[in-house]
PQR file of N, CA, C, O and H, with PARSE charges and radii, in Angstrom:
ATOM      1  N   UNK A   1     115.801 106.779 110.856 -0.4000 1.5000
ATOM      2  CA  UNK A   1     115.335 106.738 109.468 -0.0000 2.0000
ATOM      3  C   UNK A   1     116.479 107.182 108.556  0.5500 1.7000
ATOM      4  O   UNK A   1     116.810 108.352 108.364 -0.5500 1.4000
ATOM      5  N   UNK A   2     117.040 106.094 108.021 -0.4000 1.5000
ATOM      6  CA  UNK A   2     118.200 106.696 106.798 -0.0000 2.0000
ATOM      7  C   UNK A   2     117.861 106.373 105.614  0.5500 1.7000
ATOM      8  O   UNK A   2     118.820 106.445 104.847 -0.5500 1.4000
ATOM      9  H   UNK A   2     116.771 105.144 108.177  0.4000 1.0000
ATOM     10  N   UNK A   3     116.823 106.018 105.089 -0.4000 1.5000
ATOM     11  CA  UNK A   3     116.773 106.085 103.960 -0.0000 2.0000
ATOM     12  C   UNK A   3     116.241 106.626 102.912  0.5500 1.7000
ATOM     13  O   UNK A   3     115.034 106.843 102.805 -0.5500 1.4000
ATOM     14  H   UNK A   3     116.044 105.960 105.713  0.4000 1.0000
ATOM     15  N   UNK A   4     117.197 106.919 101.949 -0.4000 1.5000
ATOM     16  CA  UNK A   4     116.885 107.813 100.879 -0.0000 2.0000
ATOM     17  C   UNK A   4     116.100 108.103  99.819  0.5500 1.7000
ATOM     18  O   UNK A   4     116.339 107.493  98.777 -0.5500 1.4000
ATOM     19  H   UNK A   4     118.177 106.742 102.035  0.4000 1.0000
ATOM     20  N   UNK A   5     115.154 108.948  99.839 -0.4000 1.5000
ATOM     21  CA  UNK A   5     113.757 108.990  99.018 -0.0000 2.0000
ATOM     22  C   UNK A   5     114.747 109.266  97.310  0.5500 1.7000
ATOM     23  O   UNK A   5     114.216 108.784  96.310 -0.5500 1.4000
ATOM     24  H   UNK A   5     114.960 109.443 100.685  0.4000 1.0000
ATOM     25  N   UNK A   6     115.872 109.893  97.165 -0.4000 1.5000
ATOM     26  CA  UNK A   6     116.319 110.283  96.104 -0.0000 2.0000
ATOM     27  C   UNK A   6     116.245 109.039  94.633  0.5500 1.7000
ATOM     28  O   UNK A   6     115.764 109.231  93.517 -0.5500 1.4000
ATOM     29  H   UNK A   6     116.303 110.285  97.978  0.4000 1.0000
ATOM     30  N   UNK A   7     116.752 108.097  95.054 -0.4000 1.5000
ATOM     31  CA  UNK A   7     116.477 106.511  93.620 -0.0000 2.0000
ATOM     32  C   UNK A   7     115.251 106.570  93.724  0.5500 1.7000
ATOM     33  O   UNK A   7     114.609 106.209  92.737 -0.5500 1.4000
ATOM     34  H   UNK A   7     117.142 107.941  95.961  0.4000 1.0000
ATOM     35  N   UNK A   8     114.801 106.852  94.458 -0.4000 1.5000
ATOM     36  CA  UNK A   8     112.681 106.464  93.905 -0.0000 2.0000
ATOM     37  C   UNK A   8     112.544 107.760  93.389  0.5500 1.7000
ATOM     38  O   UNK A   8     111.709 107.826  92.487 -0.5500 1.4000
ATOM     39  H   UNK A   8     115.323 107.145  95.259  0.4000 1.0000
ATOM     40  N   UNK A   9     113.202 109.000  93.733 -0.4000 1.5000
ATOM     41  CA  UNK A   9     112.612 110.265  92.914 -0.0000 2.0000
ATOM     42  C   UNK A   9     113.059 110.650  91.161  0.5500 1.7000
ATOM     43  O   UNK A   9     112.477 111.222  90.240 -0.5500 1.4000
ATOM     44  H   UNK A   9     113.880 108.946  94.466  0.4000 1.0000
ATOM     45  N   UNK A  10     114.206 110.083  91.308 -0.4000 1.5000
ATOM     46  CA  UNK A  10     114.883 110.513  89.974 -0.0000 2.0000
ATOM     47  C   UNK A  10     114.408 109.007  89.035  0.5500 1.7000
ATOM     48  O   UNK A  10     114.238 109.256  87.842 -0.5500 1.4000
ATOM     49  H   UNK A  10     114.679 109.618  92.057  0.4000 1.0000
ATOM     50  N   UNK A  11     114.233 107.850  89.342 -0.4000 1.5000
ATOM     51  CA  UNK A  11     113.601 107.526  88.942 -0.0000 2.0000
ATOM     52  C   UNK A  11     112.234 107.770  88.234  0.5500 1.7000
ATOM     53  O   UNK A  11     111.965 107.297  87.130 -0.5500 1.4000
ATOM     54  H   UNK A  11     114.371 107.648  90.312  0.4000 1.0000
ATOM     55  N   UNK A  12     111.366 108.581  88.997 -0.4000 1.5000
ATOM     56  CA  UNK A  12     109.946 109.345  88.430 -0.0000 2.0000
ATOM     57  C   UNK A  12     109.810 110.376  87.509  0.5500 1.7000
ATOM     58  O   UNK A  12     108.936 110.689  86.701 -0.5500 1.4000
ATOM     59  H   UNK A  12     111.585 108.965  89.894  0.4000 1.0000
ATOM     60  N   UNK A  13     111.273 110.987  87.944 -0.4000 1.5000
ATOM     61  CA  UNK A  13     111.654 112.096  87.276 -0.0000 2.0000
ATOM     62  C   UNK A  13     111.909 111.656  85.655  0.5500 1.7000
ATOM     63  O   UNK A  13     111.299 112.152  84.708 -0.5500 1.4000
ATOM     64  H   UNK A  13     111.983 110.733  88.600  0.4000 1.0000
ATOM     65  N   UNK A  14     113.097 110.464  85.549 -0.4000 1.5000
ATOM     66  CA  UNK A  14     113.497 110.130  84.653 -0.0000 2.0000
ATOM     67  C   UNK A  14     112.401 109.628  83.913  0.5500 1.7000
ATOM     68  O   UNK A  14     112.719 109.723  82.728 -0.5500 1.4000
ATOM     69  H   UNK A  14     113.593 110.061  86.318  0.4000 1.0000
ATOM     70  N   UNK A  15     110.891 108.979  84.054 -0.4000 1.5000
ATOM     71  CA  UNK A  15     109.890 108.609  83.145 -0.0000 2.0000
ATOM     72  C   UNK A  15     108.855 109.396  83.216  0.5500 1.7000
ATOM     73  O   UNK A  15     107.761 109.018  82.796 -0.5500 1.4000
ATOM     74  H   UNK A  15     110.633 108.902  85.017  0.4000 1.0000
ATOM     75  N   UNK A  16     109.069 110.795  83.840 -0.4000 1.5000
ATOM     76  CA  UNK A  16     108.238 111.787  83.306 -0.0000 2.0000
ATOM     77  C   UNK A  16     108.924 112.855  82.293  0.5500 1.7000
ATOM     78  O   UNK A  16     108.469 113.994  82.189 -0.5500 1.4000
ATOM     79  H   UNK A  16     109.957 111.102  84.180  0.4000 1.0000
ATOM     80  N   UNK A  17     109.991 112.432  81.592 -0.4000 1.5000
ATOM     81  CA  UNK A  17     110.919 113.235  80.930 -0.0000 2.0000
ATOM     82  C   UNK A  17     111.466 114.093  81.498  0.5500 1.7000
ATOM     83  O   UNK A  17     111.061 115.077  80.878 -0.5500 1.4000
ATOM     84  H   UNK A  17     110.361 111.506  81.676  0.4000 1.0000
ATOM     85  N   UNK A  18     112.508 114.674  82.709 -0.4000 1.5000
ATOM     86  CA  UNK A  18     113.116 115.600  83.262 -0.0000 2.0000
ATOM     87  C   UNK A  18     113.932 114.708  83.125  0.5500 1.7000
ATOM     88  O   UNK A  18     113.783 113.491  83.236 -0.5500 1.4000
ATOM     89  H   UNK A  18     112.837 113.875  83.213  0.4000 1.0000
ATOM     90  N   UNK A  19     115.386 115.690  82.721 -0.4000 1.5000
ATOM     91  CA  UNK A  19     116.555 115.550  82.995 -0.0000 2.0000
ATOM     92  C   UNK A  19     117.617 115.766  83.266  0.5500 1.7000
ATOM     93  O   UNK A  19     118.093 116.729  82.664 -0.5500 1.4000
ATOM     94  H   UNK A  19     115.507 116.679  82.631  0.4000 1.0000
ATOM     95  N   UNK A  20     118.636 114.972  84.362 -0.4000 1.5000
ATOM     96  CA  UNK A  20     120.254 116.124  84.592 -0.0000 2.0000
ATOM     97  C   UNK A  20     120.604 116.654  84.056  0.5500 1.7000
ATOM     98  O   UNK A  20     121.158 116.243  83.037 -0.5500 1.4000
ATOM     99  H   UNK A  20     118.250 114.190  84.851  0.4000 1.0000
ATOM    100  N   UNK A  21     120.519 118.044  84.391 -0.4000 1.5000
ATOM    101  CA  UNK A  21     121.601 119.184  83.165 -0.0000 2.0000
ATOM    102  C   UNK A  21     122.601 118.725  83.944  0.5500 1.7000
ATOM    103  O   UNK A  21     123.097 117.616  83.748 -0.5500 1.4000
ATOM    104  H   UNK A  21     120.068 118.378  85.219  0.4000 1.0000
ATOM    105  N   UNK A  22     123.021 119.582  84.966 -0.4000 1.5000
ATOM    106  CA  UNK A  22     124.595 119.460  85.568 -0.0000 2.0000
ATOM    107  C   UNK A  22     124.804 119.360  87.271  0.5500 1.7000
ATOM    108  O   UNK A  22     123.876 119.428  88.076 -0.5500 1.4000
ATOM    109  H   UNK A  22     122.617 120.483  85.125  0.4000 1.0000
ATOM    110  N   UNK A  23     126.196 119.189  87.603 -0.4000 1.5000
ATOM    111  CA  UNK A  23     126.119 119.016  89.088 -0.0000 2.0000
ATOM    112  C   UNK A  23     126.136 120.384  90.033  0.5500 1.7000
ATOM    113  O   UNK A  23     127.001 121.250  89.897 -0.5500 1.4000
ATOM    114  H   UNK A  23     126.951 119.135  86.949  0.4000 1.0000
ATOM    115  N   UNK A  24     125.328 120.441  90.769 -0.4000 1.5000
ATOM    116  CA  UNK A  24     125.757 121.988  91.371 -0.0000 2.0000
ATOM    117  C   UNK A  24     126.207 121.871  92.626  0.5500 1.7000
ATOM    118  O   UNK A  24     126.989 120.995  92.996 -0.5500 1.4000
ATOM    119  H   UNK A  24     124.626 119.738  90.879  0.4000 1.0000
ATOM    120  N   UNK A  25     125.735 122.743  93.325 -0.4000 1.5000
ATOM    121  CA  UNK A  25     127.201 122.660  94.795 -0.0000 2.0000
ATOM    122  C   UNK A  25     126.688 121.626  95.777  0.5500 1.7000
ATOM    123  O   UNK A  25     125.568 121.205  96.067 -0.5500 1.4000
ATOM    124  H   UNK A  25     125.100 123.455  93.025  0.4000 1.0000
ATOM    125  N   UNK A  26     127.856 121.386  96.159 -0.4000 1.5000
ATOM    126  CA  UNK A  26     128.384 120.116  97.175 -0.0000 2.0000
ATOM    127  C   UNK A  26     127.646 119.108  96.780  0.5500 1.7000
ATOM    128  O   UNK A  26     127.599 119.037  95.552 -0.5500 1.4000
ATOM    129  H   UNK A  26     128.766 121.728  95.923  0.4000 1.0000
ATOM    130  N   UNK A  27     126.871 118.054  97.502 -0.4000 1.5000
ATOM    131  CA  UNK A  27     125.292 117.090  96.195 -0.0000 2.0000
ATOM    132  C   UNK A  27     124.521 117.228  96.216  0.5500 1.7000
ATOM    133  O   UNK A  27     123.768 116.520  96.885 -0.5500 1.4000
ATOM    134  H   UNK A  27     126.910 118.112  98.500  0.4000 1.0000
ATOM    135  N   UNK A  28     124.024 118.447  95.358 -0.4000 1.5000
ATOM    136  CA  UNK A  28     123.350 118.586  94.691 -0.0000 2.0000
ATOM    137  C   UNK A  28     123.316 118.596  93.116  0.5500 1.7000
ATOM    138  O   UNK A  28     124.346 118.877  92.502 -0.5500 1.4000
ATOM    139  H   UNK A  28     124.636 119.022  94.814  0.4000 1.0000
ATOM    140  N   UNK A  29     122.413 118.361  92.604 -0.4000 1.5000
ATOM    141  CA  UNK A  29     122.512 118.220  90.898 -0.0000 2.0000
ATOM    142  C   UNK A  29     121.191 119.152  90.603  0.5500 1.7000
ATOM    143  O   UNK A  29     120.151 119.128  91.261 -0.5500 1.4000
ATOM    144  H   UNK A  29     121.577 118.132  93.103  0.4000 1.0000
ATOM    145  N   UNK A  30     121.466 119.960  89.485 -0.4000 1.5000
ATOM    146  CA  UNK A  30     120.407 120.331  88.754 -0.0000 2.0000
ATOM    147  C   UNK A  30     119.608 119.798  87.601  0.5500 1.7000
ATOM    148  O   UNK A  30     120.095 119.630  86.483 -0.5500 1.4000
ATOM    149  H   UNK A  30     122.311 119.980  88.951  0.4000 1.0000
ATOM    150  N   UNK A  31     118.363 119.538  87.919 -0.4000 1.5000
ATOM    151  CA  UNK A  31     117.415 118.859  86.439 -0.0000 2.0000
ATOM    152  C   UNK A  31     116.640 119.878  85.816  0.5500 1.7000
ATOM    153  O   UNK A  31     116.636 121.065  86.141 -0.5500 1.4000
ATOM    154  H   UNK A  31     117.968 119.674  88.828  0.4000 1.0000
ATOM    155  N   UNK A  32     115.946 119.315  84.849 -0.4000 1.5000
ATOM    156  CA  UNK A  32     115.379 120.422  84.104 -0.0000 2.0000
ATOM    157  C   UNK A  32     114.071 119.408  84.002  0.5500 1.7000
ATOM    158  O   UNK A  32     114.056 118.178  84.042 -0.5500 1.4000
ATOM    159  H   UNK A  32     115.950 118.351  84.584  0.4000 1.0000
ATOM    160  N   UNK A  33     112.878 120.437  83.843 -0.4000 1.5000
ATOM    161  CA  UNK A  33     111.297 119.602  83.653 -0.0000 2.0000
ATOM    162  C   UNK A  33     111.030 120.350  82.630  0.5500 1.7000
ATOM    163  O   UNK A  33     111.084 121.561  82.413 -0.5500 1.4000
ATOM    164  H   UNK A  33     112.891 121.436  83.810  0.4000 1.0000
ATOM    165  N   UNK A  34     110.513 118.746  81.596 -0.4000 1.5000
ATOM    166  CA  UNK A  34     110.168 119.381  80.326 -0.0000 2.0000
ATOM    167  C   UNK A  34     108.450 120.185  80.843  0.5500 1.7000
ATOM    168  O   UNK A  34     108.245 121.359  80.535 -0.5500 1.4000
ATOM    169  H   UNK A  34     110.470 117.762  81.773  0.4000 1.0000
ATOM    170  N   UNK A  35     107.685 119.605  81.396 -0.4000 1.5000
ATOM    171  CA  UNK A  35     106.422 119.957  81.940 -0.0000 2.0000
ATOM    172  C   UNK A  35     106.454 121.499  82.679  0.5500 1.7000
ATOM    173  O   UNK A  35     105.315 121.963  82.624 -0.5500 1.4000
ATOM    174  H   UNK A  35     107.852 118.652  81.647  0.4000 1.0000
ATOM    175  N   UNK A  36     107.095 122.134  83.136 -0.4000 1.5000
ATOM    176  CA  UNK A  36     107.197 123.459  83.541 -0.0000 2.0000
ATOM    177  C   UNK A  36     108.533 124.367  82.958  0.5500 1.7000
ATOM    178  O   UNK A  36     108.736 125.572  83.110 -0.5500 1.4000
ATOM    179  H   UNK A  36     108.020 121.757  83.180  0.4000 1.0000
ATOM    180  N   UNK A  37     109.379 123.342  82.226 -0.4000 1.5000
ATOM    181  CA  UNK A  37     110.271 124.437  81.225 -0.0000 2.0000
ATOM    182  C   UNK A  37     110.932 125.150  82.113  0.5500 1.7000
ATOM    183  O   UNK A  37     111.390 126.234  81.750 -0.5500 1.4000
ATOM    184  H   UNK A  37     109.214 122.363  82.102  0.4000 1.0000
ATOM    185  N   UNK A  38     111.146 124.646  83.615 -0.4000 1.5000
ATOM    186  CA  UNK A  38     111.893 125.199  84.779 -0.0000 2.0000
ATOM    187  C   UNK A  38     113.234 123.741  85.348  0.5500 1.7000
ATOM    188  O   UNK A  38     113.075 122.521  85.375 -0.5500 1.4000
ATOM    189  H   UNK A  38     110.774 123.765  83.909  0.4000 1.0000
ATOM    190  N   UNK A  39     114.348 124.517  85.684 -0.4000 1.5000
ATOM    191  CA  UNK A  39     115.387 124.015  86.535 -0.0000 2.0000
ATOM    192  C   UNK A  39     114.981 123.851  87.890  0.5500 1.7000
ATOM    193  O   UNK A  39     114.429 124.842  88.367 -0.5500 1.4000
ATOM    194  H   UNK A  39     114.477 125.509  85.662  0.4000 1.0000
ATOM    195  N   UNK A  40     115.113 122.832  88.660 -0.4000 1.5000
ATOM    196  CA  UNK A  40     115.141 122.548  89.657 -0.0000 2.0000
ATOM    197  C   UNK A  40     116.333 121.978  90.706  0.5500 1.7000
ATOM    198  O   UNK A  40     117.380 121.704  90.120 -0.5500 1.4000
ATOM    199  H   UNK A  40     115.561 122.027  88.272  0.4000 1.0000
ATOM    200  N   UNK A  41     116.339 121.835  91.637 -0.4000 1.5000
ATOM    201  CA  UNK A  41     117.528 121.130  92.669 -0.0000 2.0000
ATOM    202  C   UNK A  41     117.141 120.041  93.382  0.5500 1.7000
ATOM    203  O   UNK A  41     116.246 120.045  94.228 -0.5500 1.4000
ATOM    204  H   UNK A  41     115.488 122.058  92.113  0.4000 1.0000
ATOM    205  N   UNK A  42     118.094 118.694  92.910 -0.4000 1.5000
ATOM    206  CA  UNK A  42     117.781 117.497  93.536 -0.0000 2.0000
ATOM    207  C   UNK A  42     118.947 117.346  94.858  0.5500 1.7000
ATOM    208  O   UNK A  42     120.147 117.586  94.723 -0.5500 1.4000
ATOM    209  H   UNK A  42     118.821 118.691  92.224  0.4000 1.0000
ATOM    210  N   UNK A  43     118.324 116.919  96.073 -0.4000 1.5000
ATOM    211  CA  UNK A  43     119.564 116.485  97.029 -0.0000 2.0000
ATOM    212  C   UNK A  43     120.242 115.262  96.904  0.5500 1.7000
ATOM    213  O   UNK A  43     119.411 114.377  96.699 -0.5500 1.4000
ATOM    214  H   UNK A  43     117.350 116.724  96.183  0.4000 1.0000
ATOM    215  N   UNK A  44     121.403 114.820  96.938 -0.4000 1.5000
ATOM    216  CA  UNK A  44     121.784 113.280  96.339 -0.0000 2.0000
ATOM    217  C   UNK A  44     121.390 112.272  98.109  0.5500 1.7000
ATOM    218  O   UNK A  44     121.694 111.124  98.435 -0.5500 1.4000
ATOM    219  H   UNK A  44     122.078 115.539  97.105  0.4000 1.0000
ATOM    220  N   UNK A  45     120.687 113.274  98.807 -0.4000 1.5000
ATOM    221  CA  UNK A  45     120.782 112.145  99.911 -0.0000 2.0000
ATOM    222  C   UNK A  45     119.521 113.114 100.558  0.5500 1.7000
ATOM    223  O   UNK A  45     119.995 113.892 101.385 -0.5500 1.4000
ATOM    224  H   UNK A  45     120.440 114.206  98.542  0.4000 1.0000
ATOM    225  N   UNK A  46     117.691 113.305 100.357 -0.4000 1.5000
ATOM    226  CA  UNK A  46     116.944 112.988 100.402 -0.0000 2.0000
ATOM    227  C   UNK A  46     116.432 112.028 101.929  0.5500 1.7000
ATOM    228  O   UNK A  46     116.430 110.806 102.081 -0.5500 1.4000
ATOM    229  H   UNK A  46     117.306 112.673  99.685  0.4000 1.0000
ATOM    230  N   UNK A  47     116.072 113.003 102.799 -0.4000 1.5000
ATOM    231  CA  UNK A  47     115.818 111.615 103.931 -0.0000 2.0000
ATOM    232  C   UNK A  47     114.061 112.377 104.480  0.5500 1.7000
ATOM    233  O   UNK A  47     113.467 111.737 105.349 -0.5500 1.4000
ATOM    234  H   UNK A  47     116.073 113.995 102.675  0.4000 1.0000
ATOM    235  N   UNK A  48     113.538 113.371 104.060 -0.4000 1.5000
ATOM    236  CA  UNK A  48     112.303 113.648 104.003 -0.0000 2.0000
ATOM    237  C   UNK A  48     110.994 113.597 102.959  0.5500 1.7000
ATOM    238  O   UNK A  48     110.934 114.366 101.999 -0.5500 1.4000
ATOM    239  H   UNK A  48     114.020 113.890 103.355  0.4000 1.0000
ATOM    240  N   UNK A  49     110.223 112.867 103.172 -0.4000 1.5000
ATOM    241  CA  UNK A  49     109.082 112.934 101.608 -0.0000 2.0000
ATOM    242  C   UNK A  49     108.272 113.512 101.349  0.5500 1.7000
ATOM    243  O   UNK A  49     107.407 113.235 100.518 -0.5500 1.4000
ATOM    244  H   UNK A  49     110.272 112.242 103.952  0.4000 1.0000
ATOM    245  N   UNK A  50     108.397 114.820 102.255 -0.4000 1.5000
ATOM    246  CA  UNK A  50     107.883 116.172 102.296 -0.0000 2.0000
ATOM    247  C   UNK A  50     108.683 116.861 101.221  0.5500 1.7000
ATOM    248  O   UNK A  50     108.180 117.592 100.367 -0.5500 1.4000
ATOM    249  H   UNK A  50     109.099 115.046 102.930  0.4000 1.0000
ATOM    250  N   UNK A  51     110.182 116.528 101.338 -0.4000 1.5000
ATOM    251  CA  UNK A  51     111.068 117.487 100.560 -0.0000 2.0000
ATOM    252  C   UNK A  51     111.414 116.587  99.017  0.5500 1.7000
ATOM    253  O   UNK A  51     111.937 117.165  98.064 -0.5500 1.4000
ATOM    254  H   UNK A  51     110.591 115.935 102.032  0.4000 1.0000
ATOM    255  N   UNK A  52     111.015 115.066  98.973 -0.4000 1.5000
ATOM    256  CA  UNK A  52     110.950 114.314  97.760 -0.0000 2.0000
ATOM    257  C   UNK A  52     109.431 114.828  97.399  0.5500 1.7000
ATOM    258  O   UNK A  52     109.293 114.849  96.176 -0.5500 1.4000
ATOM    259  H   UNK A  52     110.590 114.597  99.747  0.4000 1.0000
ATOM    260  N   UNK A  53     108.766 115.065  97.795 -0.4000 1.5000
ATOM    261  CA  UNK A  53     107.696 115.688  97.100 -0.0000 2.0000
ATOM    262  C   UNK A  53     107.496 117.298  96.784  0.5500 1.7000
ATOM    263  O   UNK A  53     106.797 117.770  95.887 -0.5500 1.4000
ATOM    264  H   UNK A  53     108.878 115.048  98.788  0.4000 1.0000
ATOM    265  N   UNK A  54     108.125 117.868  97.549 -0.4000 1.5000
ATOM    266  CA  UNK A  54     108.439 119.169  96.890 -0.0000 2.0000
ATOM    267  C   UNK A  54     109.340 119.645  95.630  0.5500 1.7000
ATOM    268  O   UNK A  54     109.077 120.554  94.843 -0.5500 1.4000
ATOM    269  H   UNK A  54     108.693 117.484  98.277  0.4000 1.0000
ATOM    270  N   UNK A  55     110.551 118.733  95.646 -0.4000 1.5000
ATOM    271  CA  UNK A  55     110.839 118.510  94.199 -0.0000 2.0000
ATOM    272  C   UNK A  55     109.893 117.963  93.178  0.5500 1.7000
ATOM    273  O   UNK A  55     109.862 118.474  92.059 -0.5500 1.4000
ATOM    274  H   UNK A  55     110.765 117.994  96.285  0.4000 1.0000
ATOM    275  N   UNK A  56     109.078 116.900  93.509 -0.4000 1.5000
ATOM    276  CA  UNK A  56     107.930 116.699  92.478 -0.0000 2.0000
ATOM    277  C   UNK A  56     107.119 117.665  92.061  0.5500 1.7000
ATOM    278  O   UNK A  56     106.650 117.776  90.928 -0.5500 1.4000
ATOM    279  H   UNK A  56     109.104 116.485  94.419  0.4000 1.0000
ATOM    280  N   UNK A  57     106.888 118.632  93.320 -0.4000 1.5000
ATOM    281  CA  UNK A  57     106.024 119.959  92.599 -0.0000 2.0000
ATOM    282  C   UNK A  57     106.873 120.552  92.105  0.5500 1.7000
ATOM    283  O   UNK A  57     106.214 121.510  91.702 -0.5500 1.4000
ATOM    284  H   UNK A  57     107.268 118.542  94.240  0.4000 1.0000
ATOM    285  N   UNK A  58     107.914 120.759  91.789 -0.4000 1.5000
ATOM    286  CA  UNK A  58     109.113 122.124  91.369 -0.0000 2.0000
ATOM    287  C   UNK A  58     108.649 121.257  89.788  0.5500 1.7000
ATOM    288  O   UNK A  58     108.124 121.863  88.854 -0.5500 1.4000
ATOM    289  H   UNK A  58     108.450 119.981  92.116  0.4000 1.0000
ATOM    290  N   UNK A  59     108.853 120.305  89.768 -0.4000 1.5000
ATOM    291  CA  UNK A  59     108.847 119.037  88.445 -0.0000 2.0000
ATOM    292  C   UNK A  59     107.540 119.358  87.733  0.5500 1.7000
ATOM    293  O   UNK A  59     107.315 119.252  86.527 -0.5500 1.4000
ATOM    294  H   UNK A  59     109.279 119.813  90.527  0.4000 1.0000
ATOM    295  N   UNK A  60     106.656 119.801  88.769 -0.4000 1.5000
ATOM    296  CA  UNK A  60     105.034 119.890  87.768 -0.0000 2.0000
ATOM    297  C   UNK A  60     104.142 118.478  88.110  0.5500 1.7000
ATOM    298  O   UNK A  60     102.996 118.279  87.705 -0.5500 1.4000
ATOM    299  H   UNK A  60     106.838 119.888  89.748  0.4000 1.0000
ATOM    300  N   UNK A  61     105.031 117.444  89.044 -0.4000 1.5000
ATOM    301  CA  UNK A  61     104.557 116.393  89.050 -0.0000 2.0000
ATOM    302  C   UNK A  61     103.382 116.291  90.358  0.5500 1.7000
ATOM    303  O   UNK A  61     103.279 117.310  91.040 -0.5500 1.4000
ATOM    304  H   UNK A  61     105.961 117.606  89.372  0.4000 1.0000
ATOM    305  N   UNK A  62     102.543 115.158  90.707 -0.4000 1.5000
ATOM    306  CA  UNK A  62     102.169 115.154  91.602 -0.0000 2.0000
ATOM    307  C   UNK A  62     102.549 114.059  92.367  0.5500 1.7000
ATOM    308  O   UNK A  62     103.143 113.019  92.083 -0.5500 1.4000
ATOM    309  H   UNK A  62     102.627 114.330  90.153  0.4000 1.0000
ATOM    310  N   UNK A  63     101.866 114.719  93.883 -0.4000 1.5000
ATOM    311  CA  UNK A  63     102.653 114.107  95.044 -0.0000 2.0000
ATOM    312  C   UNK A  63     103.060 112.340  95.318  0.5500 1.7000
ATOM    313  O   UNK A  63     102.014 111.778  95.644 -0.5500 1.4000
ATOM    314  H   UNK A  63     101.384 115.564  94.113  0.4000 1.0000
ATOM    315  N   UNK A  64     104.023 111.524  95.287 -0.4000 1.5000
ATOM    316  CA  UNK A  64     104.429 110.195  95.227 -0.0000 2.0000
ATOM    317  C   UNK A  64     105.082 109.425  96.668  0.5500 1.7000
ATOM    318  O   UNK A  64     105.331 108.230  96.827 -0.5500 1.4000
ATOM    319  H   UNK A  64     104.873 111.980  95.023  0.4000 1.0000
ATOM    320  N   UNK A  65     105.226 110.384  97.479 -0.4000 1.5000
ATOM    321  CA  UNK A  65     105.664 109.777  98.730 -0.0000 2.0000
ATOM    322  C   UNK A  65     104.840 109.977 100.150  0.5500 1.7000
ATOM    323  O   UNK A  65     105.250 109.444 101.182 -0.5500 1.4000
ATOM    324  H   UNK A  65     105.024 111.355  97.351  0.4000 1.0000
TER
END
């Protein structure tokens, strides 16, 4: 299984209004959710949808994978 839940997440992210603040260590990037007014950590390479959906809860969002 190599493929990456991350383009389908930041995608969701991006039309629920969260967005990249900045890049943080090694790939990872930090977003921000307007819905919980909290920073979160995206992986740029995503291969569980346990852990693409745990960023959705950090997001305020509900579960999509």
């Amino acid at each position: 299984m190599s493929k990456s839940f991350t383009p389908a997440l930041k995608e969701i992210l991006i039309k629920a209004s969260c967005h990249f603040e900045r890049q943080g260590k090694g790939d990872h990037e930090i977003w921000y959710s307007q819905i919980t007014q909290r920073r979160f950590v995206v992986d740029m390479s995503i291969k569980s949808r346990h852990t693409a959906n745990a960023v959705l809860k950090q997001a305020g969002l509900p579960k999509s994978f």
